[in-house]
Structures are given as C-alpha cells and as structure tokens.
KEMI-249097 format. One record per residue: residue in one letter; x, y, z of N, C-alpha, C, O, CB in turn. Coordinates in steps of 0.2 Angstrom, whole numbers. Glycine has a CB too. Layout:
BEGIN
{node "A", {X, Y, Z}, {X, Y, Z}, {X, Y, Z}, {X, Y, Z}, {X, Y, Z}}
...
This chain:
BEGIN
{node "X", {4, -6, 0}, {0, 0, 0}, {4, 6, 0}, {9, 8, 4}, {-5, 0, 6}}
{node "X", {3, 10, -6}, {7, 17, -5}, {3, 24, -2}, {-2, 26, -5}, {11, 20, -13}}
{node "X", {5, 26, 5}, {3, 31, 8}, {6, 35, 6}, {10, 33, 2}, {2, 30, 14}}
{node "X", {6, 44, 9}, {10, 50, 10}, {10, 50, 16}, {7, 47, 20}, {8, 56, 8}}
{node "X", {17, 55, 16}, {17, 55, 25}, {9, 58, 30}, {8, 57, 36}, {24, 64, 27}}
{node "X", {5, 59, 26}, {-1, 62, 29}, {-6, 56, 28}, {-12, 56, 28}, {-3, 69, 27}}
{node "X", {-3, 52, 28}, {-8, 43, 25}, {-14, 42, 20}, {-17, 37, 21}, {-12, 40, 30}}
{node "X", {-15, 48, 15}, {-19, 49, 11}, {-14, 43, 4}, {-8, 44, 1}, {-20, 57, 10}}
{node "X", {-20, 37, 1}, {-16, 32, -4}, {-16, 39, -10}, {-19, 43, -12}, {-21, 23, -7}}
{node "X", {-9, 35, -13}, {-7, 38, -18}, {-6, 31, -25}, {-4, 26, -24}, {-1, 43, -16}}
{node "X", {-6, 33, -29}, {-6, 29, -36}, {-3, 32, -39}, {-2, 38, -39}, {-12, 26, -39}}
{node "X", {0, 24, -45}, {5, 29, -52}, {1, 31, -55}, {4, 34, -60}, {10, 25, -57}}
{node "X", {-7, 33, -56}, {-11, 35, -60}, {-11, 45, -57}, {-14, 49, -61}, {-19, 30, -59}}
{node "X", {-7, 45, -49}, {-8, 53, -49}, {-5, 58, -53}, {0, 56, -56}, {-6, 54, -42}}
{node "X", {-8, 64, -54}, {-4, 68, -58}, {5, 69, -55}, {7, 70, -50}, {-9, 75, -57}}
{node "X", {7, 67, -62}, {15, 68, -62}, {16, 75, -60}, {12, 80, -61}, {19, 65, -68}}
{node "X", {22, 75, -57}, {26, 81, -54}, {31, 82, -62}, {33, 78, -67}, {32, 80, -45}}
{node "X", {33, 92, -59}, {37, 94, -63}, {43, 91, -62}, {47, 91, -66}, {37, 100, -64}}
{node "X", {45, 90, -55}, {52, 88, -51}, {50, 81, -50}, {44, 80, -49}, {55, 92, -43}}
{node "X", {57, 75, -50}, {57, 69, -48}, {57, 70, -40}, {58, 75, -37}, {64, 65, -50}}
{node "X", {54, 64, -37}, {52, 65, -28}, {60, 65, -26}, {64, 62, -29}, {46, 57, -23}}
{node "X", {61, 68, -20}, {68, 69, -19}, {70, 60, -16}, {66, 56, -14}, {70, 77, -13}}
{node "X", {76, 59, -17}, {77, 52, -14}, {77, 51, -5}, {78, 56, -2}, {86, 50, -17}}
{node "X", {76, 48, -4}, {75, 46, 4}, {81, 45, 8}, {85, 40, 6}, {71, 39, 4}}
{node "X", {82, 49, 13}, {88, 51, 17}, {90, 43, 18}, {87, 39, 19}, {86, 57, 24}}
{node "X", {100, 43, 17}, {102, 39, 18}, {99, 33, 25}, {95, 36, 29}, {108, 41, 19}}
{node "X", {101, 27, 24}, {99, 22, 30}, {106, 24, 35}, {112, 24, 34}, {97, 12, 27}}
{node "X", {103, 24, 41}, {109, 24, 47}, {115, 19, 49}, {112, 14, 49}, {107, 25, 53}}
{node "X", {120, 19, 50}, {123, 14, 52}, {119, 8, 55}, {113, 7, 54}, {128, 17, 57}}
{node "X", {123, 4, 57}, {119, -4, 58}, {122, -3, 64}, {128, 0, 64}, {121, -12, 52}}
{node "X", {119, -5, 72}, {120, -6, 78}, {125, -12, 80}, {123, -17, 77}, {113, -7, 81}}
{node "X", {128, -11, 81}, {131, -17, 83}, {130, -20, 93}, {134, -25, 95}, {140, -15, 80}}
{node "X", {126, -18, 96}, {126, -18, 105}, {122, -22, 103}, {118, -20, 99}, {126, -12, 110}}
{node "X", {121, -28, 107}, {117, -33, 108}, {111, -33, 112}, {111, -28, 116}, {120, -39, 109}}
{node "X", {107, -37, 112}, {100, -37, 116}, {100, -37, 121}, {97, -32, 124}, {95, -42, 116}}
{node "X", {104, -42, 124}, {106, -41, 130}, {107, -36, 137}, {104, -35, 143}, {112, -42, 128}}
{node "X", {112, -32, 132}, {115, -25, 135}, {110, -19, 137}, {109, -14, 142}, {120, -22, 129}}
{node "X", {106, -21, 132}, {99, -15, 132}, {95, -18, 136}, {92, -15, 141}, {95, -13, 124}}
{node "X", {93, -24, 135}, {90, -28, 143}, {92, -25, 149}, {88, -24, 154}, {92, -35, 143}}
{node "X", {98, -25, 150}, {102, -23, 158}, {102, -16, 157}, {102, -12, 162}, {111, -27, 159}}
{node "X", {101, -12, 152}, {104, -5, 151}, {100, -4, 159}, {95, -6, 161}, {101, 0, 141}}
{node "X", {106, 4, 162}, {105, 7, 168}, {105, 3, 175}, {104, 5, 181}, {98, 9, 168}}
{node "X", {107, -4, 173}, {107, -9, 180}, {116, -10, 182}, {121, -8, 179}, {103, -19, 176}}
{node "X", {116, -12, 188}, {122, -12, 188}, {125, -20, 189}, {128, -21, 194}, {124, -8, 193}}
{node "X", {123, -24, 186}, {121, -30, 186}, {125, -32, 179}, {123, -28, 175}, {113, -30, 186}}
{node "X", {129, -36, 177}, {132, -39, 169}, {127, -43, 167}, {124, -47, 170}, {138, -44, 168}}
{node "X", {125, -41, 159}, {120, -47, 158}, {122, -53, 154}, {120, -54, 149}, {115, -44, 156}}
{node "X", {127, -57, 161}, {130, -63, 157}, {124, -67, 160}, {119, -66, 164}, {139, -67, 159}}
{node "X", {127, -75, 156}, {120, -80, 156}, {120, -83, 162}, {118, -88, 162}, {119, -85, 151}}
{node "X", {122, -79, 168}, {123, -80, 175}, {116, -76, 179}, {112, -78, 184}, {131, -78, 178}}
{node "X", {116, -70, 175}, {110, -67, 177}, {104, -65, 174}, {101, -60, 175}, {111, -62, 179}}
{node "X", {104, -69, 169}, {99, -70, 164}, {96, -77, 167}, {91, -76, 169}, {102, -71, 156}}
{node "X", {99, -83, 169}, {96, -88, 172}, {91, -87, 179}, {86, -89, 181}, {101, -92, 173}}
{node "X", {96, -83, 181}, {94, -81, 189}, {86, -75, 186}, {80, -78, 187}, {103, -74, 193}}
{node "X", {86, -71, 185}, {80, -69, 177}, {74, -73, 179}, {69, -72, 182}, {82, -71, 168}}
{node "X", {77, -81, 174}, {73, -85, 172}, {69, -87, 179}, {63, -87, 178}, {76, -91, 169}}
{node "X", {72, -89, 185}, {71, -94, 192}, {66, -89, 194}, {60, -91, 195}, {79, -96, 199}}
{node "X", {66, -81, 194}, {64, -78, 196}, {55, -75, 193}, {50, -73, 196}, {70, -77, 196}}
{node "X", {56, -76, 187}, {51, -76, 182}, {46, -82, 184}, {39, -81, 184}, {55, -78, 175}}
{node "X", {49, -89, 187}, {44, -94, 186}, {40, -93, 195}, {36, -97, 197}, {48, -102, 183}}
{node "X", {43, -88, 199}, {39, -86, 206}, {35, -80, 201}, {30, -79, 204}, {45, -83, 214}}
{node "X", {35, -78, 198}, {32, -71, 196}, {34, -64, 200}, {30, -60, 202}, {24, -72, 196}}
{node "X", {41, -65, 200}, {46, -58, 202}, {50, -56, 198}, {55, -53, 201}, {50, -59, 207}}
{node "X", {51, -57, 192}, {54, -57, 187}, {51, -49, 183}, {45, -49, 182}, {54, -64, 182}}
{node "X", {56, -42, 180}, {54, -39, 177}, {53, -41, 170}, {51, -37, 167}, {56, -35, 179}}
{node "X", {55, -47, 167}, {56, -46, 162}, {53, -53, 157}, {52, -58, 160}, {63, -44, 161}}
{node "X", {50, -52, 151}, {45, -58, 148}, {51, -63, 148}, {57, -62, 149}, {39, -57, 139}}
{node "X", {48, -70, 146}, {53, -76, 145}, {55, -74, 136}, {61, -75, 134}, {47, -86, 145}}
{node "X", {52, -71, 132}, {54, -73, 126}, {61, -66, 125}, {65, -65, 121}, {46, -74, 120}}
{node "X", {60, -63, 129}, {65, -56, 130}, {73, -61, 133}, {78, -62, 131}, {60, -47, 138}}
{node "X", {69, -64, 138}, {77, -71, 142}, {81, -74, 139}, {87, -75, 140}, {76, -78, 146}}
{node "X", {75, -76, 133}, {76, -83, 129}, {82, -79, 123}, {87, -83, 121}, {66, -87, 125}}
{node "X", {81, -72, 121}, {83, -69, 118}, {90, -67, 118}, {94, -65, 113}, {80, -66, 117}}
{node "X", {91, -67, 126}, {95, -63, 128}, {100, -69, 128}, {105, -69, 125}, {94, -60, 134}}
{node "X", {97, -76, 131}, {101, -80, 133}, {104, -84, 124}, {110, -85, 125}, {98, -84, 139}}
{node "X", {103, -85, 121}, {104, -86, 115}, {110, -81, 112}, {113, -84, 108}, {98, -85, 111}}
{node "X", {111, -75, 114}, {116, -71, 112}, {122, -74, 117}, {128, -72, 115}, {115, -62, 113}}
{node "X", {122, -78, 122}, {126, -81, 124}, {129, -86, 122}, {134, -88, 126}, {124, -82, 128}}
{node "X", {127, -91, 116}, {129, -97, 116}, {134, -92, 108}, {133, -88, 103}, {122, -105, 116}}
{node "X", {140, -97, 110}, {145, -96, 107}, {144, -94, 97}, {139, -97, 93}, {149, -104, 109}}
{node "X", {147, -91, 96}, {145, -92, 86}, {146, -98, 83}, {144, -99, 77}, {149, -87, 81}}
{node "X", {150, -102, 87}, {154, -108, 80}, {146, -112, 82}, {143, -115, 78}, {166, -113, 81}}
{node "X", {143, -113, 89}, {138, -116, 92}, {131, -115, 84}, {128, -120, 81}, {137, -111, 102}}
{node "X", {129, -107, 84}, {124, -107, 80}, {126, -108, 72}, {122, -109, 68}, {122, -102, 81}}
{node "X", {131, -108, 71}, {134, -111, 62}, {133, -114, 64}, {127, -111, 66}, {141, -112, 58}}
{node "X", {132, -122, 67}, {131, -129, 66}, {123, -129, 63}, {121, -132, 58}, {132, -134, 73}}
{node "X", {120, -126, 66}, {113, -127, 64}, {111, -122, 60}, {105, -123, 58}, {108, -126, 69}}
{node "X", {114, -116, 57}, {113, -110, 52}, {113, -111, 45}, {110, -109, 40}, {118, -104, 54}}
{node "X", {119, -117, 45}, {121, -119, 37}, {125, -114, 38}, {127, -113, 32}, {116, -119, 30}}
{node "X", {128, -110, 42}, {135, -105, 39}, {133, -99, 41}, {127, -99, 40}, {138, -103, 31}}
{node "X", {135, -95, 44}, {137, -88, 45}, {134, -83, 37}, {129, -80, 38}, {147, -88, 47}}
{node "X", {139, -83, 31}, {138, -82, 25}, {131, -82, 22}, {128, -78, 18}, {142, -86, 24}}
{node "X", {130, -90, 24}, {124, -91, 21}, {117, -86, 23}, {114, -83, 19}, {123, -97, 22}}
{node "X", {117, -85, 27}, {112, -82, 32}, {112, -75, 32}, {107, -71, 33}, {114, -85, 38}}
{node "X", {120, -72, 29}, {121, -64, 28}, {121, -64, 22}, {121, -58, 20}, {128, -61, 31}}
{node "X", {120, -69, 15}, {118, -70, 11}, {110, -68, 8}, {109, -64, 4}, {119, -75, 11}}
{node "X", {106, -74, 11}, {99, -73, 13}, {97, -65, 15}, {92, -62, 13}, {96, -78, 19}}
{node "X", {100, -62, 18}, {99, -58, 22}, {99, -51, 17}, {95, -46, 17}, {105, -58, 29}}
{node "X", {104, -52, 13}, {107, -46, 8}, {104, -45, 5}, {103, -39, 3}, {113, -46, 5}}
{node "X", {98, -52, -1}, {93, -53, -4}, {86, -49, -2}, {83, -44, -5}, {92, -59, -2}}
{node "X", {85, -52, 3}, {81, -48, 6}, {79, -42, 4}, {74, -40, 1}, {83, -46, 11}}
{node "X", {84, -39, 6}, {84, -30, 9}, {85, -30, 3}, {80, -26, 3}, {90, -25, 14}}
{node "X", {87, -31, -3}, {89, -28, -9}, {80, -28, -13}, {77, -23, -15}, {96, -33, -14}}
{node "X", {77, -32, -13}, {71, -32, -13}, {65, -30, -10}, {60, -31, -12}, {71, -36, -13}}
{node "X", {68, -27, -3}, {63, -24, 1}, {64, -14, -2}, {60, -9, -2}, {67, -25, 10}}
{node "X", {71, -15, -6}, {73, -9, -6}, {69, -6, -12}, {68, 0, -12}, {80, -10, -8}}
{node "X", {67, -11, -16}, {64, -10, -22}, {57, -8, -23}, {55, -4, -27}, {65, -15, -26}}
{node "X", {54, -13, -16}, {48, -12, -14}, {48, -2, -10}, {44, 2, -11}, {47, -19, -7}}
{node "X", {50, -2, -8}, {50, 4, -4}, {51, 10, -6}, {49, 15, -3}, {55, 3, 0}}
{node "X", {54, 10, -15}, {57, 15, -18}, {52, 18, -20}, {48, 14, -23}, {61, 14, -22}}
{node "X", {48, 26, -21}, {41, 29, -23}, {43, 28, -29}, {48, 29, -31}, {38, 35, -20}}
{node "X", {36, 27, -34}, {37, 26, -39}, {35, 36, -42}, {34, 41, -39}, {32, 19, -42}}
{node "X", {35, 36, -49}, {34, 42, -52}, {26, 48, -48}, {21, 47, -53}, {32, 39, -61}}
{node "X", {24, 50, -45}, {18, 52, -44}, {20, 50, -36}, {15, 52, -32}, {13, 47, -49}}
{node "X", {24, 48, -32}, {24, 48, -24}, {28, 49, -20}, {34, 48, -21}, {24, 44, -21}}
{node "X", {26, 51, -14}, {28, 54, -9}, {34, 48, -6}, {40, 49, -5}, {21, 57, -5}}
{node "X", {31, 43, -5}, {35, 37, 0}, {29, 32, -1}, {23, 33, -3}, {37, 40, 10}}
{node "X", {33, 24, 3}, {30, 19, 2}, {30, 16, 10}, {34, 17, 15}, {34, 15, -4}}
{node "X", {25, 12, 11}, {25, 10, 16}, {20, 3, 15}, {16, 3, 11}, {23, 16, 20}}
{node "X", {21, -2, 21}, {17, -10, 20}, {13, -8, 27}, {15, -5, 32}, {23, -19, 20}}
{node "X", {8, -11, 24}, {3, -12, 30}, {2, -19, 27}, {1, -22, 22}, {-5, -6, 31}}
{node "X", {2, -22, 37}, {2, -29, 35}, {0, -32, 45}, {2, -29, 49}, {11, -31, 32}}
{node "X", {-3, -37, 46}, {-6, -40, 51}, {1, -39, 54}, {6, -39, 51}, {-10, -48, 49}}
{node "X", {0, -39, 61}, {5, -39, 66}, {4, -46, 69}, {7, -47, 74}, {4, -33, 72}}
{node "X", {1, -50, 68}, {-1, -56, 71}, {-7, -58, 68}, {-12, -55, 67}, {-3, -55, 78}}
{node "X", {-3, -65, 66}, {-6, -70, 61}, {-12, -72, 64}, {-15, -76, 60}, {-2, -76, 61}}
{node "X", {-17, -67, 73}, {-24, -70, 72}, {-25, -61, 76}, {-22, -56, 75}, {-28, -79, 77}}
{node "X", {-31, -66, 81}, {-32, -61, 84}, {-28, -61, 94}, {-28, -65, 98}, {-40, -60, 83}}
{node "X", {-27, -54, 94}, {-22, -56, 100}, {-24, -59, 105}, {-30, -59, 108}, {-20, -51, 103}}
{node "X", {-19, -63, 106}, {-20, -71, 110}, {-23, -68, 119}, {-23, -63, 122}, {-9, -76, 111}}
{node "X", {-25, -74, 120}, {-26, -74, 129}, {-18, -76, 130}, {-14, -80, 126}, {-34, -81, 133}}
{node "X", {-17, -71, 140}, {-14, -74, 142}, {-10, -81, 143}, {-13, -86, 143}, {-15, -73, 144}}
{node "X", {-4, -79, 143}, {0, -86, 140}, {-3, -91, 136}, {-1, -97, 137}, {2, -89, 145}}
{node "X", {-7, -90, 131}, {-9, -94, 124}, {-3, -93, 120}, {-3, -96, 114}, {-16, -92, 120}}
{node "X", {1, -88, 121}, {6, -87, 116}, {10, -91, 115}, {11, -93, 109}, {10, -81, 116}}
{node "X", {12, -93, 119}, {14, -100, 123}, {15, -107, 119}, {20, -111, 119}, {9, -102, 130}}
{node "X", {9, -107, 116}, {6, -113, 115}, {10, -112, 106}, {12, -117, 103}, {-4, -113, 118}}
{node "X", {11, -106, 103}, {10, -106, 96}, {18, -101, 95}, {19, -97, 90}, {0, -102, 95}}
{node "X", {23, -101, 98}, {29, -97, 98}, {30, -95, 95}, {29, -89, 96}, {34, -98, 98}}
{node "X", {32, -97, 85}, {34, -94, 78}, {30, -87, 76}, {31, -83, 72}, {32, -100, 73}}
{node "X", {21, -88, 81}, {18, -82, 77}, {21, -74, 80}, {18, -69, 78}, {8, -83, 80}}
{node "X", {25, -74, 82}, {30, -69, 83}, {33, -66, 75}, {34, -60, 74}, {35, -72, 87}}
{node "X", {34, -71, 72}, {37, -69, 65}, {34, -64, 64}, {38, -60, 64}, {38, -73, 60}}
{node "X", {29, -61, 63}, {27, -56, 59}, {30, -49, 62}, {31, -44, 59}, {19, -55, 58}}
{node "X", {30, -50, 68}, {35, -44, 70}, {45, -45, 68}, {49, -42, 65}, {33, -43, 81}}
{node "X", {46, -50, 72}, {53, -52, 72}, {56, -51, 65}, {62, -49, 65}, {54, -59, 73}}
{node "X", {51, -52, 60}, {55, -50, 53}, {56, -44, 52}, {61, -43, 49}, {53, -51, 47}}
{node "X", {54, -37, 54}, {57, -33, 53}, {62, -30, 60}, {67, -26, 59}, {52, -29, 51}}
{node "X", {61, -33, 63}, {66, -32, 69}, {74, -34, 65}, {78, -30, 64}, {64, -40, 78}}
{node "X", {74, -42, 63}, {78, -44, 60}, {82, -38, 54}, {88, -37, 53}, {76, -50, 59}}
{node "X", {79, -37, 51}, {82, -31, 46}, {80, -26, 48}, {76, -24, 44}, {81, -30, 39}}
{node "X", {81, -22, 53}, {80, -16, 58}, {78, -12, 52}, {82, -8, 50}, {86, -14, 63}}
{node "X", {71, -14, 50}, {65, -7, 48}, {59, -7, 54}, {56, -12, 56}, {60, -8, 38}}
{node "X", {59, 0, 55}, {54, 5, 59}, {45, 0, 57}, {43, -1, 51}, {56, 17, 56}}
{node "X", {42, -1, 61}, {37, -4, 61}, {30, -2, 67}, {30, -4, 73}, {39, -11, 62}}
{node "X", {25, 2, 65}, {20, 5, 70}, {15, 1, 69}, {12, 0, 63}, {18, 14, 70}}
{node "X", {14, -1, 77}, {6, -6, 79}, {1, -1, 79}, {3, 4, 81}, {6, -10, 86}}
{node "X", {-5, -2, 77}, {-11, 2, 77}, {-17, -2, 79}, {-19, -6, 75}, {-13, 5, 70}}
{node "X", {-20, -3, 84}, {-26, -6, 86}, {-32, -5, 80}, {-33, 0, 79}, {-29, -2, 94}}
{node "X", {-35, -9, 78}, {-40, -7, 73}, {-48, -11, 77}, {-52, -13, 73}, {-38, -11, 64}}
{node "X", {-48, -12, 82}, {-54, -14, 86}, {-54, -22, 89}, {-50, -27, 89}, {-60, -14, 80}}
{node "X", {-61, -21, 90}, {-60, -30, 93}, {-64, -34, 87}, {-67, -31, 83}, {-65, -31, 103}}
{node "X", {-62, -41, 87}, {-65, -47, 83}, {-73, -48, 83}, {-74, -53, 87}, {-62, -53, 86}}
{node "X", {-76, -48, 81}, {-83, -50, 81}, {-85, -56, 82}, {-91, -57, 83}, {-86, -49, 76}}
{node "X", {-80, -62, 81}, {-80, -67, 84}, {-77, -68, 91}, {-81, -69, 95}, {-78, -70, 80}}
{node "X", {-73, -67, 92}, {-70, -69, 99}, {-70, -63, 104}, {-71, -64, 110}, {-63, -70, 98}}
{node "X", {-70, -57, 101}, {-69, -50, 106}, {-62, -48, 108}, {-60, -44, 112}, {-73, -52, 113}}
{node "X", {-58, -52, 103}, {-50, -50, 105}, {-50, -43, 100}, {-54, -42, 96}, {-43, -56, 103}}
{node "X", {-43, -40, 103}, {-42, -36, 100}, {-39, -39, 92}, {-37, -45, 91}, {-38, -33, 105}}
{node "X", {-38, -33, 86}, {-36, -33, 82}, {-32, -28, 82}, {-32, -24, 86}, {-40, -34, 78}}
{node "X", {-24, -29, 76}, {-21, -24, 75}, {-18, -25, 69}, {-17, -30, 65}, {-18, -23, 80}}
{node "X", {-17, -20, 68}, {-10, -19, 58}, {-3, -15, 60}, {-4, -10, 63}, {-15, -12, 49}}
{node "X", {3, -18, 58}, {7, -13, 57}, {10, -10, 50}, {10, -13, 45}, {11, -15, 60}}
{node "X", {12, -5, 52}, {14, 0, 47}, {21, -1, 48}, {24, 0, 53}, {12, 8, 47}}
{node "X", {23, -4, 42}, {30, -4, 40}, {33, 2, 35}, {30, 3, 30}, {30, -11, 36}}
{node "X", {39, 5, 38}, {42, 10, 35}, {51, 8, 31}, {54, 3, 33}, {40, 17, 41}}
{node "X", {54, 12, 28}, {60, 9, 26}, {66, 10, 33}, {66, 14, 37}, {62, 12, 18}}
{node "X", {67, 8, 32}, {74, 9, 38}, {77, 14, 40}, {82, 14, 36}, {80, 7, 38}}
{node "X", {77, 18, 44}, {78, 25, 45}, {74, 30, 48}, {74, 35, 52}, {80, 27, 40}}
{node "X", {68, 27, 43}, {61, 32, 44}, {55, 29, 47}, {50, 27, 45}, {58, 34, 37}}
{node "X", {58, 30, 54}, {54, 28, 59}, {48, 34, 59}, {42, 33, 60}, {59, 27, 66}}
{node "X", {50, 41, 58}, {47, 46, 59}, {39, 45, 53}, {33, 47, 55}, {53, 52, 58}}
{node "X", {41, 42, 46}, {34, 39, 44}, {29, 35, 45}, {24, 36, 42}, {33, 38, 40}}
{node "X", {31, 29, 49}, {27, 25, 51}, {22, 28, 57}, {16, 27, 58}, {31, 20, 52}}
{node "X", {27, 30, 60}, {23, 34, 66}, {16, 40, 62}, {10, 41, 64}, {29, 40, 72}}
{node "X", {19, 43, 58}, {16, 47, 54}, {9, 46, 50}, {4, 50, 51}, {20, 48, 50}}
{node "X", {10, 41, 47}, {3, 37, 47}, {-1, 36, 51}, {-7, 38, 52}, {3, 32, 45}}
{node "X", {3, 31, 57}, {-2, 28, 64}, {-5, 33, 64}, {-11, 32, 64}, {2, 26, 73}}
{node "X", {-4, 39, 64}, {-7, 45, 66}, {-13, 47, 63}, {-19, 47, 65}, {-3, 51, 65}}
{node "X", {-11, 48, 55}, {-17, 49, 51}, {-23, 45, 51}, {-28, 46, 48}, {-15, 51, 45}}
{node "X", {-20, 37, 53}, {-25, 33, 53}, {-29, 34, 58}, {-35, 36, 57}, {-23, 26, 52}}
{node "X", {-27, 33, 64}, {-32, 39, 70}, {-36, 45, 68}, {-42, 44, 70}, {-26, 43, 74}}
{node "X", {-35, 47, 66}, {-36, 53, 65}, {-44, 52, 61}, {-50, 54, 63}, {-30, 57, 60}}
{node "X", {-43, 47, 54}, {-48, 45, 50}, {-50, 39, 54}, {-50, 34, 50}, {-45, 44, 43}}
{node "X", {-52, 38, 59}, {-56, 35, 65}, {-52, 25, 62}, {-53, 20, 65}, {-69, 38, 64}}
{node "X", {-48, 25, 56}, {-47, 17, 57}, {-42, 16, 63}, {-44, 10, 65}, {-43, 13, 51}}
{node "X", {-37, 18, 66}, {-34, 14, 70}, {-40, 18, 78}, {-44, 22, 78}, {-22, 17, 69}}
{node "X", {-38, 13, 81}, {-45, 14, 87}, {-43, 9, 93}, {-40, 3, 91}, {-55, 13, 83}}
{node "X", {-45, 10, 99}, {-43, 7, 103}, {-51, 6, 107}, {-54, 10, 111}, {-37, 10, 106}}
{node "X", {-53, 0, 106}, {-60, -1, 109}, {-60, -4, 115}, {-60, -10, 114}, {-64, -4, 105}}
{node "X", {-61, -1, 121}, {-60, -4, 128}, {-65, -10, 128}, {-71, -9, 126}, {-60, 1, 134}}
{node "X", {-63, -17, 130}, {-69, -21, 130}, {-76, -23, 132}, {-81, -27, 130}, {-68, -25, 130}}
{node "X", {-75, -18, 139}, {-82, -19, 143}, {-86, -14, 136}, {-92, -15, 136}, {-81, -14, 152}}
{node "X", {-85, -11, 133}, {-90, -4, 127}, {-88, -11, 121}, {-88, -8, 115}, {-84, 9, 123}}
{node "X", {-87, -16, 120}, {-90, -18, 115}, {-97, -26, 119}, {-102, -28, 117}, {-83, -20, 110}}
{node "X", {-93, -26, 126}, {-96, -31, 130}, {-102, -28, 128}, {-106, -31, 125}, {-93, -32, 137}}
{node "X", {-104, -20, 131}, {-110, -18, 133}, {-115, -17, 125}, {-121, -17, 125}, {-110, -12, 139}}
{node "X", {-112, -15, 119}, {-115, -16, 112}, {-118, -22, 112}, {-124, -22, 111}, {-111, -16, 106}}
{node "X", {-115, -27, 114}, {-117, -34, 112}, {-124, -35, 115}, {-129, -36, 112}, {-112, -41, 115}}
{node "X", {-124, -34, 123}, {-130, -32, 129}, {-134, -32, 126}, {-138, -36, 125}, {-130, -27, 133}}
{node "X", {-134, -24, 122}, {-142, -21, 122}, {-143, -22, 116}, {-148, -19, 114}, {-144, -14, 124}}
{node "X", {-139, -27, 110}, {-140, -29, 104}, {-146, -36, 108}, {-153, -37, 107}, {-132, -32, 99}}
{node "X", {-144, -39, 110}, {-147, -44, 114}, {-154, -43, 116}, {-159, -48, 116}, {-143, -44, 121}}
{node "X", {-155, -35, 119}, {-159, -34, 121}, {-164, -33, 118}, {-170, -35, 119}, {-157, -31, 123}}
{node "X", {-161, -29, 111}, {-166, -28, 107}, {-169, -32, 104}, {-175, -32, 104}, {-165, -25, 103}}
{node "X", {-165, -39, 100}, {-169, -44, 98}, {-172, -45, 103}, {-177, -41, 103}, {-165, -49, 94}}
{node "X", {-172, -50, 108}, {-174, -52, 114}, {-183, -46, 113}, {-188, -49, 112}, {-167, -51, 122}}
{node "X", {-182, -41, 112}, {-189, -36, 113}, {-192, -37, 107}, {-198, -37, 107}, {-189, -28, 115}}
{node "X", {-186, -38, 100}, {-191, -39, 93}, {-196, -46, 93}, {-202, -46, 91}, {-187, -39, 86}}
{node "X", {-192, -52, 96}, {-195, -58, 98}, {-202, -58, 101}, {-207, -60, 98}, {-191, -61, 103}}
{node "X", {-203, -55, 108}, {-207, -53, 109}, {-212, -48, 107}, {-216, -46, 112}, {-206, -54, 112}}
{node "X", {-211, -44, 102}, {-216, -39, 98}, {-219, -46, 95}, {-224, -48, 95}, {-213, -32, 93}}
{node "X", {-214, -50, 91}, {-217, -55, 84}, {-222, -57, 88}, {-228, -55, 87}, {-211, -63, 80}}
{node "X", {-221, -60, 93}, {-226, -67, 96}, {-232, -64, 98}, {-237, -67, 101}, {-221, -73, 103}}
C-alpha cells in the first residue's frame, strides 16, 4: 500500500510532478550492541547468562521484570557463534539470505513516479491477539514482528478494534523503510485521525453486544 506522509493512498495514476520526488535520506549505520545489554541497560548488574538464568528462576515465582521470550533472547546471544553455524548452514549463508532480502525490500520501498514514499501495512499477528499465555502454546507467530526487527526497519502497531467473533483485540502494522521511523509513526497518526486505527476498551464492546441482545430479545417478543 502506498501512503503520503499524511496517509492519504497515492497511485501511479496521480498527476505527475514537474520535479522527480527527492530520494529518501540515507539508511543509518547498523547497531552493533546486543539485546542483552539494552535488557540490563541502567542496571548495575552484567548481563551474562549467570543473570539471565537467575531472570529465568525468578520469572517462574512471578518476580521477574522481564517476559521469557525477551530471556530466551538474551540468553541465545550467549551461546558461542561456531555453536549457532552448526545449525545456520554458515554464518555467510544467512548474511547471504539476508542481503537478498533487503535488496528487494529496497525496491519495494522506492516511490514510484507520482509519490511521496511507500509504506506495507500488514497483520502484526497471524490472528487475533492471544489470551494470556496462549502465546505459549503457538511461539513462531511472533514472526510477523521479528521480521522486521531482524532487518531493523521501523514498524508502528495500530489497534483497529476488537474481533466479532472472539472479542479480542485486532491490530496492523505500518511498515516504513529503515531509518524512517518518523513515517510510520506518521501514518499511525493519520489513521487515527480518520477514526481506522482505534482502541476499543472491551467492557463498550461487551455492553453493544448487551443491548443488541436486548433488542432482539424485545423484537421476539413484539413477533409473538
């Protein structure tokens, strides 16, 4: 989906400009400080896999500030590199795959004749958001966030209501290119604005359902 920074869609059918759109400000260096560190960031605490375990023991009394799958992440930055080649198929391969990618994301992302910028809107979660620890049950459905984590592009969650079947919440993120964290937010906004992104507390959909209830329940008795 191609949005403007103000989230109005745009198409290659819009009236062309006299000027090409200007190119989109370089992507920033690549982070090199691990998950870890930012886990512990402000603690005076190392975050080796001595207190990451300690984390875990702690976690399973429910005194732990931090989720399992944030531990599980941390503690994986611990196990040795030649340890994850055995199972990666190679270091290479994988910075291979990786380079693919982005070269194709790159192409996706580039505005065509007639636009402002490009952005993916896409499900944040393969359903609707899980009950407590059901997530548990189903781990992988993380991917739809993890992939842009993995190639660190900027990604904004937006609530779009609850499910009509279940009553869970629903949501979409806005995918922006790397760097431009500042458009993805930009949209969350305008979609707000134009009442789709929304946050529907559940007792105000609990009590719609009620006096839906109600009503039929009083058309029933008008029929009879």
């Amino acid at each position: 989906t191609s949005l403007s920074p103000r989230g109005r869609p745009l198409s290659s059918s819009s009236p062309s400009r006299s000027a090409a759109a200007p190119p989109p400000p370089p992507a920033p260096p690549r982070l090199q400080t691990q998950f870890r560190a930012y886990l512990f960031e402000g603690r005076s605490v190392q975050p080796t896999a001595r207190a990451l375990l300690s984390q875990l023991l702690l976690l399973l009394r429910s005194k732990s500030n931090y989720t399992l799958p944030a531990l599980l992440l941390a503690l994986i930055e611990c196990i040795p590199e030649w340890v994850l080649d055995l199972g990666s198929g190679g270091r290479e391969e994988v910075q291979a795959a990786r380079q693919e990618a982005e070269k194709e994301l790159e192409e996706v992302f580039t505005p065509r004749k007639g636009e402002e910028a490009v952005v993916l809107l896409m499900p944040t979660f393969p359903s609707t958001a899980p009950r407590h620890f059901a997530a548990y049950l189903h781990p992988f459905d993380f991917v739809y966030c993890a992939l842009w984590n993995a190639l660190e592009m900027p990604a904004t969650h937006v609530p779009v209501g609850l499910s009509a079947a279940s009553a869970l919440p629903l949501g979409v993120q806005i995918v922006a290119p790397r760097g431009r964290d500042s458009l993805s937010i930009a949209v969350a906004v305008e979609l707000e604005k134009a009442g789709v992104a929304r946050w529907t507390p559940p007792q105000e959909e609990q009590k719609k359902e009620t006096e839906e209830e109600k009503g039929q329940k009083k058309r029933e008795e008008e029929e009879r």
